[in-house]
TORVOSE-800577 format. One record per residue (C-alpha): residue in three letters; x negated, y, z. Coordinates in steps of 0.5 Angstrom, whole numbers, plus 500, padded with zeros to 3 digits. Layout:
<rs>
ALAXYZ ...
</rs>
This chain:
<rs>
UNK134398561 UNK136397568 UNK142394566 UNK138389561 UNK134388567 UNK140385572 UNK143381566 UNK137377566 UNK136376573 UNK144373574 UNK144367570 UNK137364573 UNK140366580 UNK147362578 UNK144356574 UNK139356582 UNK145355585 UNK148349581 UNK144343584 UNK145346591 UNK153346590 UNK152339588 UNK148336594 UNK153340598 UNK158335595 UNK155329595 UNK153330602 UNK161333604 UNK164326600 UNK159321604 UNK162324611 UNK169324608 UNK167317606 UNK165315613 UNK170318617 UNK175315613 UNK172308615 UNK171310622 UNK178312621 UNK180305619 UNK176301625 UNK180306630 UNK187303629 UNK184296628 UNK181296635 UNK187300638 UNK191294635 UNK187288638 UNK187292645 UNK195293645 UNK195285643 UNK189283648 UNK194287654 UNK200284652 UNK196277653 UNK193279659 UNK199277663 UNK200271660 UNK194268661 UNK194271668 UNK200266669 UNK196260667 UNK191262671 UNK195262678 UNK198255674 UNK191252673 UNK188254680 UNK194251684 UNK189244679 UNK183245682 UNK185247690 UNK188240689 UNK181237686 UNK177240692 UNK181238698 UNK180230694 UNK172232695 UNK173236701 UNK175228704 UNK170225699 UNK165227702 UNK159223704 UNK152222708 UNK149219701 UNK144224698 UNK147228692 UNK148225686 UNK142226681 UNK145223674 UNK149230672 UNK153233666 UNK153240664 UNK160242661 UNK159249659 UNK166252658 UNK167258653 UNK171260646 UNK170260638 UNK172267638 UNK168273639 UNK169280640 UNK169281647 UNK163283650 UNK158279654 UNK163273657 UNK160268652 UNK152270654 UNK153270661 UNK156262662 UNK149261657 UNK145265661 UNK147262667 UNK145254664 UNK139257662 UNK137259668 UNK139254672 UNK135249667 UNK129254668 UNK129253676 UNK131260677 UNK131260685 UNK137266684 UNK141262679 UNK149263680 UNK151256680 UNK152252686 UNK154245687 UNK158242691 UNK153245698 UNK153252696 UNK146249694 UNK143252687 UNK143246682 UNK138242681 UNK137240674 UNK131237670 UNK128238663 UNK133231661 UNK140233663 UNK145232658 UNK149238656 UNK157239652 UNK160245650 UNK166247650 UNK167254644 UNK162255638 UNK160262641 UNK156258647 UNK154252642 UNK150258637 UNK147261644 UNK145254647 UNK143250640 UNK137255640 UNK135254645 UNK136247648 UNK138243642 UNK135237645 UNK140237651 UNK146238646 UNK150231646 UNK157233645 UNK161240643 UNK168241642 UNK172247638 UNK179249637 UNK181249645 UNK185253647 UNK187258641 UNK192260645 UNK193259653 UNK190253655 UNK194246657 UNK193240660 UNK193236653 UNK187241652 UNK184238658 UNK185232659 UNK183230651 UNK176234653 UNK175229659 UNK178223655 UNK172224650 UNK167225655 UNK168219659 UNK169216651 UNK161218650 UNK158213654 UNK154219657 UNK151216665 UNK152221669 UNK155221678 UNK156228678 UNK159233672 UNK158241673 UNK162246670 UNK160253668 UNK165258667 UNK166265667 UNK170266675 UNK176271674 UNK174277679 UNK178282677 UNK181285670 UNK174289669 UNK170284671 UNK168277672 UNK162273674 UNK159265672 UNK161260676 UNK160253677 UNK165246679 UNK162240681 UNK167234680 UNK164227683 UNK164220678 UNK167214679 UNK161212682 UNK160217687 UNK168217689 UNK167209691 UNK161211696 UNK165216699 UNK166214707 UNK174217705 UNK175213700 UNK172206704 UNK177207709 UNK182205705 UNK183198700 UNK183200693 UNK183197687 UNK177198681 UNK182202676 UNK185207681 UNK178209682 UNK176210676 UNK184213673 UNK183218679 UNK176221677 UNK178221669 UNK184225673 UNK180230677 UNK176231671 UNK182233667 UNK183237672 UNK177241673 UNK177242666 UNK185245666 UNK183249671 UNK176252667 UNK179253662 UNK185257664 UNK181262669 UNK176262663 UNK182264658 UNK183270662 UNK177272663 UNK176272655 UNK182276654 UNK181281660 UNK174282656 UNK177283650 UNK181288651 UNK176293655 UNK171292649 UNK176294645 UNK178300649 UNK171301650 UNK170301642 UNK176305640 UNK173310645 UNK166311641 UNK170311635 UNK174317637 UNK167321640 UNK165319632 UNK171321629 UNK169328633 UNK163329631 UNK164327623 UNK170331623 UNK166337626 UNK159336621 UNK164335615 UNK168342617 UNK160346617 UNK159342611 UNK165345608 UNK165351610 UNK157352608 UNK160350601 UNK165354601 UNK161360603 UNK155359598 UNK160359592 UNK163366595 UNK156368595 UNK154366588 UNK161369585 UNK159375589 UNK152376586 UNK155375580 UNK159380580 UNK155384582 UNK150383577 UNK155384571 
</rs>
């Protein structure tokens, strides 16, 4: 009687025990799974970090080239200088990238034209005084990257009048520059003064927003210097198309750097996090497996015990 008992009781305990078997299963191959993926994303951050370094460097020498343009542009202004009152017809040129996959560096240059259009007191960008710039509702804006163009599309579209992309794939040149200013001069937007707003490399974990003004060919014929001197009409305007060129050359290599320093410690940063996951999935994976392993022990034990 007692043997007809256990036999009874064993294949309702062994039948109870398959659908928790297969939960176990099921959980165990969705973290394995998962794991997998993390796996995958690590080497590819690792990857991407070992590139951005090894361009690092690259564009660190094009920015101290780019730099030697635009301390020759601020002496020009230095002697430019003028009792007239600061030009009020301006030019915002926003300066940033197509890619992604670096951080913060395209929001703040955003952030920053936001700000100043707001009239935000404590807005990084200085003009020429150290002065915040004073802009109105009506102020034209371009922007150099699609990455600031979706930012500021949203919203500031009506000020929106022309967008460049494909510059500066790779380290910047002077070409790149100069068909940005050719095109912006070839846009018949008025304008006395150009501001340009981009991110100041500060070191390679860090940058800030900052902004250059480069004066107009008008604001360059007004100016006490240049009226010592005889001159002719195209000079002048040669001259300012340079400088904007210039200024330009030198906003978009500074930015490069700051782009590819940023690149790489939002890719060491990621690879980081995907280690700590990787961690922590191989560890709720191992429990899982060894709660599987050990209820299967426990069932074939019962069993045993049972027969």
């Amino acid at each position: 009687m007692l043997a007809r008992r256990t036999l009874s009781r064993a294949p309702s305990a062994l039948s109870g025990a398959g659908p928790g078997n297969a939960r176990n299963m099921a959980t165990l191959r969705e973290i394995e799974l998962r794991l997998k993926s993390v796996k995958n994303i690590e080497k590819i951050t690792k990857s991407m970090k070992l590139i951005a370094s090894t361009k690092l460097a690259k564009a660190q020498r094009a920015m101290a080239a780019g730099k030697e343009y635009g301390i020759a542009n601020s002496e020009v202004f230095v002697h430019a200088s003028s009792a007239a009152p600061t030009p009020s017809n301006k030019l915002f040129i926003v300066v940033s990238s197509d890619k992604g996959m670096c951080g913060g560096i395209h929001s703040s240059v955003s952030k920053a034209t936001r700000r100043a259009f707001a009239g935000v007191n404590d807005s990084p960008l200085l003009d020429g005084d150290n002065k915040p710039v004073e802009v109105d509702s009506a102020t034209p804006v371009m922007v150099i990257g699609d990455k600031s163009k979706t930012q500021l599309t949203r919203a500031m579209a009506g000020n929106l009048r022309l967008t460049f992309n494909q510059i500066g794939r790779d380290v910047p040149t002077f070409a790149d520059a100069a068909g940005v200013a050719d095109l912006v001069i070839q846009s018949g937007i008025q304008y006395d003064s150009v501001v340009l707003i981009y991110n100041k490399f500060v070191s390679a974990i860090s940058y800030e927003p900052t902004s250059m003004v480069v004066r107009g060919e008008a604001g360059l014929k007004e100016s006490e210097g240049f009226k010592a001197y005889e001159m002719e009409d195209d000079f002048t305007k040669d001259l300012a198309e340079f400088s904007l060129a210039n200024a330009i050359f030198a906003a978009l290599t500074e930015a490069h750097a700051c782009e590819i320093s940023a690149r790489r410690n939002a890719m060491d940063n990621a690879s980081k996090n995907a280690k700590d996951m990787i961690a922590s999935l191989q560890m709720k994976y191992n429990r899982g497996r060894q709660a599987a392993i050990t209820n299967e022990l426990v069932d074939i034990i019962t069993g045993a015990s049972a027969l």
